[in-house]
C-alpha positions as CSV (number, residue, x, y, z in Angstrom):
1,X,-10.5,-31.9,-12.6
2,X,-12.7,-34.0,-14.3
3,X,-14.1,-33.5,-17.6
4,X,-17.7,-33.7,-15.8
5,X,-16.2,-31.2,-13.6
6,X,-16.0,-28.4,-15.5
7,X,-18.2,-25.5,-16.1
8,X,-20.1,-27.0,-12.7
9,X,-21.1,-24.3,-10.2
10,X,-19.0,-24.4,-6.7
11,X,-20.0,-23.9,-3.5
12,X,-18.6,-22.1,-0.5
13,X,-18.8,-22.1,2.8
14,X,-18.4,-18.5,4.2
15,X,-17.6,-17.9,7.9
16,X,-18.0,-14.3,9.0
17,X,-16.2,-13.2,12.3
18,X,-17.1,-10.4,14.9
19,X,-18.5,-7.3,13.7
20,X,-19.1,-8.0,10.0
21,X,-21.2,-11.5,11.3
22,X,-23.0,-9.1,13.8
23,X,-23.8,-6.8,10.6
24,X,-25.3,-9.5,8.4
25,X,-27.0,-11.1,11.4
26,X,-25.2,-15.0,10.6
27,X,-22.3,-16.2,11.2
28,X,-22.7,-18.3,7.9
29,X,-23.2,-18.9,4.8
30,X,-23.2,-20.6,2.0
31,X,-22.6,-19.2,-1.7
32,X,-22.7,-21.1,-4.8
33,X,-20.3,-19.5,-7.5
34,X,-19.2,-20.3,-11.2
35,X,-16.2,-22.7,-11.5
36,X,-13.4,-21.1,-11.5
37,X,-14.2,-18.3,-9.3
38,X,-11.8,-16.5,-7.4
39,X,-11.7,-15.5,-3.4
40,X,-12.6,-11.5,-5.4
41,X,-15.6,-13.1,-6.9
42,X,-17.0,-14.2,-3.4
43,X,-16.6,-11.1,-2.0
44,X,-18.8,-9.2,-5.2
45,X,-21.0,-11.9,-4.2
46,X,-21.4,-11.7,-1.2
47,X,-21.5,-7.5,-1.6
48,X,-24.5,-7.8,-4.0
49,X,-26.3,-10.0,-1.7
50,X,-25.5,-7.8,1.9
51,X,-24.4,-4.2,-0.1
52,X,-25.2,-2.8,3.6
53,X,-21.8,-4.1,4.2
54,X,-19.7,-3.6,1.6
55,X,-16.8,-1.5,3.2
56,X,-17.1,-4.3,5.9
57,X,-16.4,-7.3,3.2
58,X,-13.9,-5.1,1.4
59,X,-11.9,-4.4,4.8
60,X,-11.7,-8.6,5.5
61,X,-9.1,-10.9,4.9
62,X,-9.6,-14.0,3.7
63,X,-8.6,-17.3,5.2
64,X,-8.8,-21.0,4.2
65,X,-7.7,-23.7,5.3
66,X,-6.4,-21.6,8.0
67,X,-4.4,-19.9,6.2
68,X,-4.2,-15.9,5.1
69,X,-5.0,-16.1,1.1
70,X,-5.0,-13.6,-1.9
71,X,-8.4,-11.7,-2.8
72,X,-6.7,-13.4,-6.7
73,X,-6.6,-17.2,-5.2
74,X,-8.7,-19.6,-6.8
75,X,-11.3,-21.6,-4.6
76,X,-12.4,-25.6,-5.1
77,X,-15.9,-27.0,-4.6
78,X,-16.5,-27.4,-1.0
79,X,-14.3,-24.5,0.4
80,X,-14.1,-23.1,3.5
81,X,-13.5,-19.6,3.8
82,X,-13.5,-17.4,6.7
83,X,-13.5,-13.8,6.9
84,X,-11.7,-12.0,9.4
85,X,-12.3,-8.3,10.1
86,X,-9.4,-6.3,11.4
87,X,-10.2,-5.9,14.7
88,X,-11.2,-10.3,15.1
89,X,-7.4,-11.2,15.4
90,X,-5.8,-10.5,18.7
């Protein structure tokens, strides 16, 4: 990362699927976040902006770049992240 980089805010893309989009009424968004932040530190973000649905967002699993990720994994500038509720999958 560059030294120009760092300490810069991120920003995510957030795709929500089936019932959890439903709940929040979107089926995206966009969150900006603290370099450095973590796929946990979306969802408390994303809990403290929709806390209507925060057994929802604590029930998803994350994905990006299509793949299943750690609540612990790191996310870049730019990401996209979907989250899948149980029931989406088939």
């Amino acid at each position: 990362m560059e030294s120009s980089q760092v300490g810069r805010p991120i920003h995510v893309r957030v795709r929500f699927a089936s019932e959890l989009a439903a709940a929040l009424g979107s089926v995206r968004e966009t969150v900006r976040l603290p370099a450095g932040a973590t796929l946990a530190d979306l969802r408390s973000q994303l809990t403290s902006l929709h806390p209507a649905s925060l057994e929802q967002l604590h029930a998803c699993l994350p994905v990006v770049r299509g793949s299943h990720r750690a609540w612990t994994s790191a996310l870049e500038d730019g990401a996209d992240v979907t989250l899948l509720t149980p029931k989406a999958g088939g």
